[in-house]
C-alpha positions as CSV (number, residue, x, y, z in Angstrom):
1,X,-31.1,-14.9,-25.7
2,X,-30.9,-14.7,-29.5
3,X,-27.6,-15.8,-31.6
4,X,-25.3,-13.0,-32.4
5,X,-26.0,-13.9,-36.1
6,X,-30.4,-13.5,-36.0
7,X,-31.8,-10.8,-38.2
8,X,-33.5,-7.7,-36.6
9,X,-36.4,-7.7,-39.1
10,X,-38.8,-8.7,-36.2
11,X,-37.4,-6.0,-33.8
12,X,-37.5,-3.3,-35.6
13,X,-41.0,-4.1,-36.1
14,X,-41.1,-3.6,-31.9
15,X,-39.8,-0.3,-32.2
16,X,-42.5,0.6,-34.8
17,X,-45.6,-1.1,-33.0
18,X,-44.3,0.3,-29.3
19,X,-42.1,3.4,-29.5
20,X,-42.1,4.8,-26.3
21,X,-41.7,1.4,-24.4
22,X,-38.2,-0.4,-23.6
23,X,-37.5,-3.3,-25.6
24,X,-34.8,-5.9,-26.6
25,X,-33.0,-5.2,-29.7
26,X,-29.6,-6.2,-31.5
27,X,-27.4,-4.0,-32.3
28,X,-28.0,-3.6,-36.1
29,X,-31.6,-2.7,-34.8
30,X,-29.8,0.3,-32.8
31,X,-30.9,4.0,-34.7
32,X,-27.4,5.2,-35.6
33,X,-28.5,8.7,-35.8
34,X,-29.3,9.2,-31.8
35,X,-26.5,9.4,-29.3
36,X,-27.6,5.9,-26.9
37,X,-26.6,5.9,-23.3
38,X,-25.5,3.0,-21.2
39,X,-28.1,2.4,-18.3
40,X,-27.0,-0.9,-16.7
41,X,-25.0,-4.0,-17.8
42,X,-25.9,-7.6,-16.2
43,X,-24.4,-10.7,-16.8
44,X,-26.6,-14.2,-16.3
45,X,-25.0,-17.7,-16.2
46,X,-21.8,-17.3,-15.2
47,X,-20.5,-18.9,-12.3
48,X,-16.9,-18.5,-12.2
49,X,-16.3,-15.2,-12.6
50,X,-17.8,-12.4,-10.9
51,X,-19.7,-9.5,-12.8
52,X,-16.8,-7.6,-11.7
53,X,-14.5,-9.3,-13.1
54,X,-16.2,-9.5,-16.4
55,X,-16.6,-5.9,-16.4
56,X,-13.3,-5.2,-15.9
57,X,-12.3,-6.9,-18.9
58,X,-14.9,-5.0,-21.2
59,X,-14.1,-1.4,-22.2
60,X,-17.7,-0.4,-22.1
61,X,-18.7,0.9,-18.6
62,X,-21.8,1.4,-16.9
63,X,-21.6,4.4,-14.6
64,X,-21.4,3.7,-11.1
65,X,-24.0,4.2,-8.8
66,X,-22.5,6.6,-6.7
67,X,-21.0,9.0,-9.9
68,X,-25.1,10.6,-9.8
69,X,-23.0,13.9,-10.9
70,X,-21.4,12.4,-14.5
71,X,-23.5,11.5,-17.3
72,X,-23.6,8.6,-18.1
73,X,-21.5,6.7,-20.6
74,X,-22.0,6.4,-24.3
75,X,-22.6,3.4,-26.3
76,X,-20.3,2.5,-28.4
77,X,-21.8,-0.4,-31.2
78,X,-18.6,-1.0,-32.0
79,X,-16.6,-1.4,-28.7
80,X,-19.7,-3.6,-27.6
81,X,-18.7,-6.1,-30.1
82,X,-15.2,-5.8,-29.7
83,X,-16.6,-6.5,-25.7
84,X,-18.4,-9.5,-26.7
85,X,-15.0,-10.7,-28.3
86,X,-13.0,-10.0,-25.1
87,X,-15.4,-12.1,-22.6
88,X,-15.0,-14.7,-25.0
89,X,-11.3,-14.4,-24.5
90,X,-11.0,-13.9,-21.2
91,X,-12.9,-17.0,-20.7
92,X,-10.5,-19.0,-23.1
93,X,-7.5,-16.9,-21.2
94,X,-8.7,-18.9,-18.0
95,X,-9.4,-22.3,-19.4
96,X,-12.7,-22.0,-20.3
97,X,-12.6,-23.0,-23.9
98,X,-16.4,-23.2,-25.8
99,X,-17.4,-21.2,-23.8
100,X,-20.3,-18.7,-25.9
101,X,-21.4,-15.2,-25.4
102,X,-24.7,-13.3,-26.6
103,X,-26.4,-10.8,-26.0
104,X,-29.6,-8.5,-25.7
105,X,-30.2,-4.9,-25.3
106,X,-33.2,-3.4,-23.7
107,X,-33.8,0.2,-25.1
108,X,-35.4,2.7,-23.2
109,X,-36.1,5.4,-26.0
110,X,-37.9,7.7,-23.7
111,X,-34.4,8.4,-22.0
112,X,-31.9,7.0,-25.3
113,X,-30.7,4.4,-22.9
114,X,-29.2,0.7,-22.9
115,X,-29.2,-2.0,-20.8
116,X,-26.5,-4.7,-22.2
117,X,-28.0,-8.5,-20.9
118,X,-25.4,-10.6,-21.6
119,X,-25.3,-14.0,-21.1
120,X,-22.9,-16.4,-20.5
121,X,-22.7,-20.2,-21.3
122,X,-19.8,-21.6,-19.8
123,X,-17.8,-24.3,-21.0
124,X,-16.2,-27.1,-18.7
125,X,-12.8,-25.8,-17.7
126,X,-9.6,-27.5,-19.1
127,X,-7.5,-29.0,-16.6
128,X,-3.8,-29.8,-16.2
129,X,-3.4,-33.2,-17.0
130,X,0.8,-33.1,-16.7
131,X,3.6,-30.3,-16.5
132,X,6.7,-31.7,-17.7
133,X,10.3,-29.6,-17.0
134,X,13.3,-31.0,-18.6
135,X,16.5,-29.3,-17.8
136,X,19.4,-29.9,-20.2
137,X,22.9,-30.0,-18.8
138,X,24.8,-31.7,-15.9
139,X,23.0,-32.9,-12.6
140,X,23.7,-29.5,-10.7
141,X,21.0,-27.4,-12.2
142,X,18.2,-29.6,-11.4
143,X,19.0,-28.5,-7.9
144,X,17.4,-24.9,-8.9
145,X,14.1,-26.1,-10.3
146,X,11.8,-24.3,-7.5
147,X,9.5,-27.1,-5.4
148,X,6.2,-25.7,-7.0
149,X,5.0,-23.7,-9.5
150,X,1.6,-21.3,-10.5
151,X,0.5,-24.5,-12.8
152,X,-0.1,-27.6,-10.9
153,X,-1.4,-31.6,-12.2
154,X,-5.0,-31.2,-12.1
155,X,-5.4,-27.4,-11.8
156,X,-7.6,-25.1,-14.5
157,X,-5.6,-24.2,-17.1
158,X,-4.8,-20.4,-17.1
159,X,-3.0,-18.3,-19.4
160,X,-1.5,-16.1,-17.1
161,X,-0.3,-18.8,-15.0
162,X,1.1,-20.3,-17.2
163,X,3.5,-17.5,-18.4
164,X,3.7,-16.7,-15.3
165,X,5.5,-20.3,-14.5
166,X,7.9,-19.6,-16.9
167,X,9.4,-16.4,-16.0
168,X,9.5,-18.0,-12.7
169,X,11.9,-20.7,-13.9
170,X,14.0,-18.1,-15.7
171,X,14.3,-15.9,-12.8
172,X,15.5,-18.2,-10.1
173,X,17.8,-20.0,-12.5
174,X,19.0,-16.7,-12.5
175,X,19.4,-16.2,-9.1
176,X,21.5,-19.3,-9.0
177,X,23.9,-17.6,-11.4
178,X,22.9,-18.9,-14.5
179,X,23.4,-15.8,-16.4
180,X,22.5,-17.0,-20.0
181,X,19.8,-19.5,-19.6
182,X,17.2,-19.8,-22.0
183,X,13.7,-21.3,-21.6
184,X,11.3,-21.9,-23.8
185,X,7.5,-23.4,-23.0
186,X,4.9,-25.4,-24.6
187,X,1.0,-26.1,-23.9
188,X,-1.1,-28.9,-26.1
189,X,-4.7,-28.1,-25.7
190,X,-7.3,-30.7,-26.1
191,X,-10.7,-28.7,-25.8
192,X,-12.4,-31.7,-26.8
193,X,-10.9,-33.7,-23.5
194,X,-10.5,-30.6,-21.7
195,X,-7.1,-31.1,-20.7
196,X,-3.7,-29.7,-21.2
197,X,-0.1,-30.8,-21.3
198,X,2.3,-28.1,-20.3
199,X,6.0,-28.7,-21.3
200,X,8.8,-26.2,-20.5
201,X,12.5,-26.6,-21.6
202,X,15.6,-25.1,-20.0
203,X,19.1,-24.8,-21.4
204,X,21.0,-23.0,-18.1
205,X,24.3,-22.5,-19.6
206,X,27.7,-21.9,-17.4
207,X,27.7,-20.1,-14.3
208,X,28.7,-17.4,-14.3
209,X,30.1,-14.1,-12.3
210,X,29.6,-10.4,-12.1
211,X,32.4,-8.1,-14.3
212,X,33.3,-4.7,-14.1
213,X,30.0,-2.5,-14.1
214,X,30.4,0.8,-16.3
215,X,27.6,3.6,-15.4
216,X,26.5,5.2,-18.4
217,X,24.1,8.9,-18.0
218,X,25.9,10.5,-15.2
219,X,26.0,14.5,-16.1
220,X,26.7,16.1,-12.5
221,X,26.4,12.6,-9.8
222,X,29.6,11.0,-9.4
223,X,29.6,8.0,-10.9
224,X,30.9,6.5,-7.5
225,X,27.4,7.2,-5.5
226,X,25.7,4.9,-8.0
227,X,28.2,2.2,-7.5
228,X,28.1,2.3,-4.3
229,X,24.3,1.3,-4.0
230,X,25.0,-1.8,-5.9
231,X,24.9,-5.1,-3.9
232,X,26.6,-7.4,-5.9
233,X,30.6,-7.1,-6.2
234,X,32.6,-7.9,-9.2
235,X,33.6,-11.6,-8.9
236,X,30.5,-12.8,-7.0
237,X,28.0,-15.6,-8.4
238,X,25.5,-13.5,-10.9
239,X,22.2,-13.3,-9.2
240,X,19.1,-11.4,-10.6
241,X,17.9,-10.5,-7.1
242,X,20.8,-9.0,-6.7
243,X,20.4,-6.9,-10.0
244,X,17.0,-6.1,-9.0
245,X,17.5,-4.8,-5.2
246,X,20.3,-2.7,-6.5
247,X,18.0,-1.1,-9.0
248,X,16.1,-0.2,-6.5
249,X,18.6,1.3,-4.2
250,X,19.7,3.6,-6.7
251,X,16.0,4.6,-8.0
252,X,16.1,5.4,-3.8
253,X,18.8,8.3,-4.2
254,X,15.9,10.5,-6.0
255,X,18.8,11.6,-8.1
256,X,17.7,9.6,-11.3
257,X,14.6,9.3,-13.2
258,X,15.1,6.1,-15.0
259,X,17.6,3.5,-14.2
260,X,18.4,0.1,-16.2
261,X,20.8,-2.7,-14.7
262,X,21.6,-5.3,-17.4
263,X,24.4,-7.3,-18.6
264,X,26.9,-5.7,-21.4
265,X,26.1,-7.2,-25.0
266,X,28.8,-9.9,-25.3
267,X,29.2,-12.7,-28.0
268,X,28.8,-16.6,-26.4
269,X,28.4,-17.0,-23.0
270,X,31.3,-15.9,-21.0
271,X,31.9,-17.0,-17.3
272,X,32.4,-13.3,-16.5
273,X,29.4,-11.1,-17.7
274,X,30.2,-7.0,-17.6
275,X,27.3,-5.0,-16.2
276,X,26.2,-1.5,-17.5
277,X,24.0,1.1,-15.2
278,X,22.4,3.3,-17.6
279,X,20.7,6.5,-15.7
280,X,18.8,9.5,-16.4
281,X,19.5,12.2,-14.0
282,X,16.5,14.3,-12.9
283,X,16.8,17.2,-11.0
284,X,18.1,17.0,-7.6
285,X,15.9,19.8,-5.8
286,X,12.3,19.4,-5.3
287,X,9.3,21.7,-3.6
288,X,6.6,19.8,-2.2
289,X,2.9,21.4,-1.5
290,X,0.2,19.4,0.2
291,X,-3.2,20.4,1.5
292,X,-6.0,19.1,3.1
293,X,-8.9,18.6,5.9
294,X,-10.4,16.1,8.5
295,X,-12.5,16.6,11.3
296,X,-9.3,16.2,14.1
297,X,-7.3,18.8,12.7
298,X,-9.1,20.7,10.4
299,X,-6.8,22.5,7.8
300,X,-3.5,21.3,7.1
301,X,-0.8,22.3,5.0
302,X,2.6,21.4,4.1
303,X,5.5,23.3,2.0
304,X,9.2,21.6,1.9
305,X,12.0,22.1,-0.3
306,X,14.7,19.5,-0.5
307,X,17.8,18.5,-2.2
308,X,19.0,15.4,-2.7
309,X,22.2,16.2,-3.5
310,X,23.7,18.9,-1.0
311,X,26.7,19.2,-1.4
312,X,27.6,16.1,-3.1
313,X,28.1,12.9,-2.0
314,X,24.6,12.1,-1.7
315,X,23.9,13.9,0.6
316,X,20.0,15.7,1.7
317,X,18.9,18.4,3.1
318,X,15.0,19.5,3.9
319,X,13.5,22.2,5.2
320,X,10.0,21.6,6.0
321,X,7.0,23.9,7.3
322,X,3.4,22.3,8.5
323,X,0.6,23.5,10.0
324,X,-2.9,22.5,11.5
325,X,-4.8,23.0,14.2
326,X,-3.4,20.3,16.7
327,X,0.2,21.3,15.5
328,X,2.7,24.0,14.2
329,X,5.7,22.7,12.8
330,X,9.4,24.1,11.3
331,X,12.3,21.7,10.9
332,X,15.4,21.2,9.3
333,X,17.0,17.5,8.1
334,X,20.3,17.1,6.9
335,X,20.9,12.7,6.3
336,X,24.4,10.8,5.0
337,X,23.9,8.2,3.5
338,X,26.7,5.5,3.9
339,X,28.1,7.2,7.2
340,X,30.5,5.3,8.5
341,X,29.4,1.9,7.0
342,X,27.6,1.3,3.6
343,X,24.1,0.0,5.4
344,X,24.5,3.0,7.7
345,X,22.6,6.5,8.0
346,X,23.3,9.6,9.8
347,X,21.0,12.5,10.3
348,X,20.8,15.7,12.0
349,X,17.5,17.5,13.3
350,X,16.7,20.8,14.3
351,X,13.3,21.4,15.1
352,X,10.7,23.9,16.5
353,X,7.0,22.4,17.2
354,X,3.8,23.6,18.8
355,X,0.9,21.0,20.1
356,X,-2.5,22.1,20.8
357,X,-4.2,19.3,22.4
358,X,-6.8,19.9,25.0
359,X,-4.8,19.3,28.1
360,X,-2.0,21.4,27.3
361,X,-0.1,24.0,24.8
362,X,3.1,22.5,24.1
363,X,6.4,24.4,22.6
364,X,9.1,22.6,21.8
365,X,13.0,23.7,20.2
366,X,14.7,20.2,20.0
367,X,18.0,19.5,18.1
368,X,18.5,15.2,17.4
369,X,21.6,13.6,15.8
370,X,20.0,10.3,14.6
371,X,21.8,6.9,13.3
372,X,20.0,4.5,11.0
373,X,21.1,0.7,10.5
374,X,19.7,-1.2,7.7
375,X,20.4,-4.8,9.0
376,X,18.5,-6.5,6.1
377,X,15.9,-5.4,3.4
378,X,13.3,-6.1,6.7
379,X,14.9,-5.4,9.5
380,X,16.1,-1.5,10.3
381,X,17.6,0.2,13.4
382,X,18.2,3.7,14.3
383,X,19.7,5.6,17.8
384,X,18.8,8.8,18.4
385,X,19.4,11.8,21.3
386,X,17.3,14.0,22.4
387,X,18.1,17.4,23.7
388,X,15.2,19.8,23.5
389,X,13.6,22.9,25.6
390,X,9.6,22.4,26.7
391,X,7.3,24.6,27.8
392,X,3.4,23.8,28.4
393,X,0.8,26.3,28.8
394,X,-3.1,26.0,29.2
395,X,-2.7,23.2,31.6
396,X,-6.5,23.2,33.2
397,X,-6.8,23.3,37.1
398,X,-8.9,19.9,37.2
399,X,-5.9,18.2,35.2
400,X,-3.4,19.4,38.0
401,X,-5.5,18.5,40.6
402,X,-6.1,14.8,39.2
403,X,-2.2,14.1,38.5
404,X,-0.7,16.3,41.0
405,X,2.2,18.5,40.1
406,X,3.1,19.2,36.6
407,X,6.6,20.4,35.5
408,X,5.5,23.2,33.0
409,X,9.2,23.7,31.2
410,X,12.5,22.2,31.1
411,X,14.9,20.7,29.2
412,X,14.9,17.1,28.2
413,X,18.2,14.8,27.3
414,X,18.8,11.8,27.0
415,X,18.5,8.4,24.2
416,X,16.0,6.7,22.6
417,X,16.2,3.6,20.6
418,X,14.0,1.4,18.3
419,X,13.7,-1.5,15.8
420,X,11.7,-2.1,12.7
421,X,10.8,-5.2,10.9
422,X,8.8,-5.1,8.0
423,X,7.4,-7.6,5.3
424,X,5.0,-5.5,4.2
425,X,4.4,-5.5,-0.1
426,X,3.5,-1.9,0.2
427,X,4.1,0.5,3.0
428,X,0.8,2.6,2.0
429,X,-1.8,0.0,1.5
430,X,-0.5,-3.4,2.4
431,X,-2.4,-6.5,1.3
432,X,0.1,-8.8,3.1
433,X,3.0,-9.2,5.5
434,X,3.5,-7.9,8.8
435,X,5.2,-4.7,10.9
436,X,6.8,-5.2,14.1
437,X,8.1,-2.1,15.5
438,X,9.4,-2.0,19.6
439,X,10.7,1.8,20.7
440,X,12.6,2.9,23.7
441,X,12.8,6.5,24.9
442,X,14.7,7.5,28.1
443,X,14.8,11.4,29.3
444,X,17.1,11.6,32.5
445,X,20.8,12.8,31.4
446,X,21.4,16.2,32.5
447,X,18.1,17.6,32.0
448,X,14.7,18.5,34.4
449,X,13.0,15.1,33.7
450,X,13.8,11.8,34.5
451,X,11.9,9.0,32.9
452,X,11.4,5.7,30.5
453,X,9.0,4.9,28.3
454,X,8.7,1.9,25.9
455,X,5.9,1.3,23.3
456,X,5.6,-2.2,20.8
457,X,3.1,-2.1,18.1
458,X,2.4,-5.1,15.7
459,X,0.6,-5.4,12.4
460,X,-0.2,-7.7,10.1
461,X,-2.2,-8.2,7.1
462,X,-3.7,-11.6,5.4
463,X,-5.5,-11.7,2.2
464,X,-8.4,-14.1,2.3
465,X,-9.5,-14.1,-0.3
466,X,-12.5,-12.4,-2.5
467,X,-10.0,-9.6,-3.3
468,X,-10.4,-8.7,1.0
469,X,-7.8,-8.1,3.0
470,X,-7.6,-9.0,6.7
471,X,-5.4,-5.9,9.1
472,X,-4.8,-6.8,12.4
473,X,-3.2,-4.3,14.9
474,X,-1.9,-4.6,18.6
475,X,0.2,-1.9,20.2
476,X,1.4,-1.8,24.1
477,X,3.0,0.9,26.0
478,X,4.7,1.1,29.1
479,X,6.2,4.5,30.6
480,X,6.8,5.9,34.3
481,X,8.6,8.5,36.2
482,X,11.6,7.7,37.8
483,X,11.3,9.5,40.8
484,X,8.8,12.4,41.2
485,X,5.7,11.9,39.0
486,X,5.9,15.4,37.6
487,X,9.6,14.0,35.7
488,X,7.3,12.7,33.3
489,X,6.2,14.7,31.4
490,X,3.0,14.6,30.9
491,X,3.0,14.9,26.4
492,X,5.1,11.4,27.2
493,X,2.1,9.8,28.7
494,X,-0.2,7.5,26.9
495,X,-3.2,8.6,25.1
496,X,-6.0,6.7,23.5
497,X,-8.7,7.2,21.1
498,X,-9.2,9.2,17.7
499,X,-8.7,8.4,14.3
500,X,-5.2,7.3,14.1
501,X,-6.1,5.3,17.3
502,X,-9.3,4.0,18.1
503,X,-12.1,5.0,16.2
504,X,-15.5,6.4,17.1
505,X,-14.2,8.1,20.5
506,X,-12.8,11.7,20.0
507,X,-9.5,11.9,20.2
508,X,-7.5,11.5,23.4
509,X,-10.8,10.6,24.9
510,X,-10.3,6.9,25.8
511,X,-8.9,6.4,28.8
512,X,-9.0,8.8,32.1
513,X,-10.9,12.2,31.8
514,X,-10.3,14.9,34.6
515,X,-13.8,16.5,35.9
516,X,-13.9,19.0,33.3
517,X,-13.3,16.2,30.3
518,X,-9.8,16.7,29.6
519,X,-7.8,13.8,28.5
520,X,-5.1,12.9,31.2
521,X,-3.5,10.1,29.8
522,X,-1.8,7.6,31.3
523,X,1.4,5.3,32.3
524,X,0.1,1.9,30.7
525,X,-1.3,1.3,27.1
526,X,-3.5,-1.5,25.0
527,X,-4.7,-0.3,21.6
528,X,-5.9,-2.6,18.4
529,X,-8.0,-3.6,15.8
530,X,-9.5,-6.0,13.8
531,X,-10.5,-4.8,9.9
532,X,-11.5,-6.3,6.5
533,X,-10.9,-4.8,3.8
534,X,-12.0,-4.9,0.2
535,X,-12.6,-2.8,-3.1
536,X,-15.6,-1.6,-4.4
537,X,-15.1,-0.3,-7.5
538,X,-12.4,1.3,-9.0
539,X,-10.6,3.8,-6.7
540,X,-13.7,3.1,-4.3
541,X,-13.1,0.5,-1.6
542,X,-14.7,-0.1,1.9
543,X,-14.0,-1.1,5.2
544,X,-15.5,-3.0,8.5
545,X,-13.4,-3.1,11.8
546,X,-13.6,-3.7,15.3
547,X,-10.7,-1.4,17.7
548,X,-10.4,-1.4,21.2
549,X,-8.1,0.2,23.7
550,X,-7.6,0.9,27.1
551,X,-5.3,3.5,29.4
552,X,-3.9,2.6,32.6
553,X,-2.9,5.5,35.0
554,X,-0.8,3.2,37.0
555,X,2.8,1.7,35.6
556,X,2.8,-1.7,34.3
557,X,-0.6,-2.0,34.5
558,X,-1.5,-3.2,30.8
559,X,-5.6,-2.7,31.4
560,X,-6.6,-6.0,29.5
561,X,-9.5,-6.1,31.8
562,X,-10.7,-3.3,31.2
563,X,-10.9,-2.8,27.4
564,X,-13.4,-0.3,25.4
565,X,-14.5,-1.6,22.4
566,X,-15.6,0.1,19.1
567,X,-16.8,-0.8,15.7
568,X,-18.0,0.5,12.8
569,X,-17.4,1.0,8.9
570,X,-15.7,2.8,6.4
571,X,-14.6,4.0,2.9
572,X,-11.6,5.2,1.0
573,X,-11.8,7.0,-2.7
574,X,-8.9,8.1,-4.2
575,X,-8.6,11.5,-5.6
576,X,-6.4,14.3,-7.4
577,X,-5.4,16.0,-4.3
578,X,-5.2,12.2,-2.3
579,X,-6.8,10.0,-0.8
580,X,-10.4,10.7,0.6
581,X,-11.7,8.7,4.0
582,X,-14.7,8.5,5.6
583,X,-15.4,6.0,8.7
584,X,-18.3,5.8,11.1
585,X,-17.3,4.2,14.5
586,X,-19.6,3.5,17.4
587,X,-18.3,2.4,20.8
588,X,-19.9,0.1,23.0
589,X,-19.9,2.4,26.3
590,X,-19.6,6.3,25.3
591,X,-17.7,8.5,27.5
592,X,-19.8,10.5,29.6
593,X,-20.4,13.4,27.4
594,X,-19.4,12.4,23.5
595,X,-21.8,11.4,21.3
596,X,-22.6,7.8,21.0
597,X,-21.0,7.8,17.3
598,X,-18.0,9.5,15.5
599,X,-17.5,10.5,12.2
600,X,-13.6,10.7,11.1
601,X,-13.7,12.5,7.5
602,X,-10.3,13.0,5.8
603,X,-9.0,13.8,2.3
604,X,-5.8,14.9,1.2
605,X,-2.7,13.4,2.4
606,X,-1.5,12.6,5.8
607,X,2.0,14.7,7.0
């Protein structure tokens, strides 16, 4: 590679002696007149980064492979450079000090493309040689120092972590009520050495306690529905965490479209530190649209209108209307929040639903009052009674004859229960934590069926590294009749197979099939799977996985013996109008039938 700094005498001779070939050039050589494309950029020697990564930190893109409908990307000389600046900075950023970039471009002036060659010569890293904390004050405070930290002896030295460390100190100092500490950090460099000494100093001042809180912004909330979300109480030890979870309690209301939690300006450092809630009220109704397609239930389409404010009090209402092929659905939602006890939730349902699955036609008119009980940020509870009307049509002759008699309407009454325990950093795409969730159902008080039925699913998701993301699933299920086999009814049995399930088997297909291939579900249930997960590019990311299930027809009979097994690949894009799937599953022994692969194409969100 040639030194940023070499003249282009010889290179513009090139482009004379060979113009329509491609050839390496710098960019004074480049003909400023012509709009130049970008056709590639490769990186050589470097080791510890990735191509990705460097990419990412250079505003000059290539365009992806898969974009073949864009253009492609101008060339910019001067964001190039200011490129070639950046690598070197990101390098520094991550301890790599020395560390020289340069460059080559190959031009292609048949199509007024560029490929950037840029080349890396990587510098030892700088290690930690010592991380020092002194903590000023009495004895007691050393007692909050965490027991480790981003930077450790002997680690690369890393900007980020670095920082990082320090706000880390701050923040759990804190949380043990410090309310005015002060830090203040400190890195000698020696490139030549390549090692660093990191210093941080901390001045934790009194502890102190929450004052009065004062909520500023309030135009038509009472000013008492903020407070109440707070979790700290005037006269308790400050915490941050505290500060923080309220935050996000209130920014939970959907009242408000900004909130900020801090203390009130004060002179010194008083014992009691005032809080002020400033809000910004947005408004409190709302009308929802979403649209989309997949191959289960083709077009689907939601419209709801909600307030989050009816009446006062905090109080929501929603009225909600969805529609696809499997299911028709009209509801209304009224919830309290803080009913009966501040962690506590009431809601009301009234409902009407149609199912079209194969096996039957379902409608339904339900009405359930519902309890919620947040027990901690992880774990949550609810009650709930159901007292609903069914009635199943287009209940095939081969199904009857395989089950035996089917109760075709009724009502159904009676409880169900359930608990939720969740770690999870992000309820929509998790990277890490797990999701234990156990229901119980029971239909048997006053109505025509008489049943139980409990289901416990478990997730849980690692990252391994290599930005991928391990997902593991496992979900049992255990129902029966109490009685006569038709007072189950037979949408409460368990089905297997599908998208949401276990890919590449239609849906509902896994398990028993009566002699004309419809789905009959069964009494025990075994579903899970096995994924990795990783980006791509950009909104682009991709998928391997392994699911396998199994349904019993007989009560507690989970059919670990007899598991089906599937696997396959996949990708997610994200898009305007949400996300966009497509996943390719094969299963090892295809029902009688079904194709020996499934495709399970998706985009738009899920209601």
């Amino acid at each position: 590679m040639r030194p940023l700094s070499q003249t282009a005498t010889a290179l513009l001779l090139g482009l004379l002696l060979f113009p329509g070939r491609a050839c390496a050039v710098l960019i004074d050589a480049l003909d400023t007149t012509r709009e130049w494309k970008v056709q590639r950029i490769e990186f050589f020697g470097n080791q510890a980064f990735s191509a990705d990564e460097l990419s990412e930190a250079m505003s000059t893109k290539a365009r992806a492979w898969y974009r073949v409908w864009e253009d492609r990307p101008s060339f910019d000389p001067i964001t190039f450079q200011n490129d070639l600046e950046k690598l070197q900075r990101f390098y520094e950023s991550k301890g790599y000090y020395g560390t020289t970039v340069a460059y080559d471009l190959e031009v292609d002036e048949s199509k007024s493309a560029i490929t950037a060659r840029i080349s890396i010569d990587e510098a030892p890293p700088v290690l930690i040689s010592a991380v020092d904390i002194e903590v000023s004050g009495d004895g007691r405070a050393q007692t909050a120092l965490p027991k480790e930290l981003p930077v450790k002896q002997g680690a690369v030295f890393s900007e980020a972590e670095y920082q990082q460390s320090e706000q880390i100190l701050r923040t759990v100092f804190l949380d043990h009520g410090y309310a005015h500490v002060k830090t203040e950090r400190k890195a000698q460099v020696n490139v030549d050495e390549r090692r660093a000494n990191i210093q941080y100093r901390i001045e934790p001042g009194p502890i102190a306690v929450f004052g009065a809180t004062e909520v500023k912004g309030i135009e038509t909330v009472d000013p008492e529905i903020v407070r109440r979300e707070l979790t700290y109480r005037s006269g308790e030890t400050y915490s941050q965490s505290k500060i923080s979870e309220s935050r996000e309690k209130i920014l939970a209301l959907d009242l408000f479209g900004s909130v900020r939690i801090a203390p009130a300006e004060t002179q010194g450092t008083p014992a009691v530190v005032p809080m002020e809630i400033e809000v910004t009220e947005k408004s409190h109704r709302e009308i929802r649209l979403g649209v989309g397609w997949g191959t289960e239930d083709h077009f689907r389409t939601l419209l709801e209108w909600r307030h989050f404010n009816w009446l006062g009090n905090g109080r929501r209402l929603s009225i909600v209307g969805r529609y696809s092929s499997i299911a028709i659905r009209g509801a209304i939602d009224l919830v309290q929040p803080h009913f009966l006890t501040p962690s506590t939730r009431g809601a009301l349902n009234l409902s009407y639903d149609q199912e079209d699955e194969e096996t039957y036609l379902r409608h339904v008119g339900r009405f359930a009052p519902r309890l919620e009980q947040q027990f901690s940020r992880a774990l949550m509870g609810f009650v709930l009674y159901r007292t609903e009307y069914d009635k199943l049509n287009k209940i095939g002759q081969a199904t009857v004859d395989a089950l035996g008699p089917i109760r075709r309407k009724g009502f159904l009454s009676g409880p169900s229960a359930g608990m939720v325990w969740s770690t999870a950093d992000d309820p929509l795409n998790p990277k890490k934590g797990e999701v234990v969730a156990v229901n119980f159902d029971y239909g048997g008080w006053g109505g025509d069926f008489n049943f139980y039925k409990m289901t416990a699913e478990g997730k849980k998701y690692i990252d391994i590294g290599w930005q991928t993301i391990f997902a593991s699933r496992l979900k049992l299920g255990l129902a029966d009749s109490i009685g006569a086999s038709e007072n189950l009814p037979i949408f409460e049995r368990f089905y297997s197979g599908g998208e949401k399930s276990v890919r590449g088997y239609v849906r509902r297909h896994l398990g028993p099939l009566s002699s004309t291939g419809d789905p009959l579900g069964g009494l025990s249930l075994v579903e899970g799977s096995l994924e990795l997960r990783r980006p791509i590019w950009k909104e682009l990311s991709g998928a391997v996985f392994v699911d396998f299930g199994q349904v019993s027809k007989r009560a507690f009979d989970l059919p670990f013996g007899d598991l089906q097994f599937s696997r396959g690949f996949g990708v997610n894009y994200t898009t305007p109008v949400g996300p966009l799937s497509l996943y390719v599953g094969f299963p090892v022994h295809p029902p009688h039938g079904d194709r020996p692969w499934q495709i399970n194409f998706s985009i738009g969100t899920f209601f």
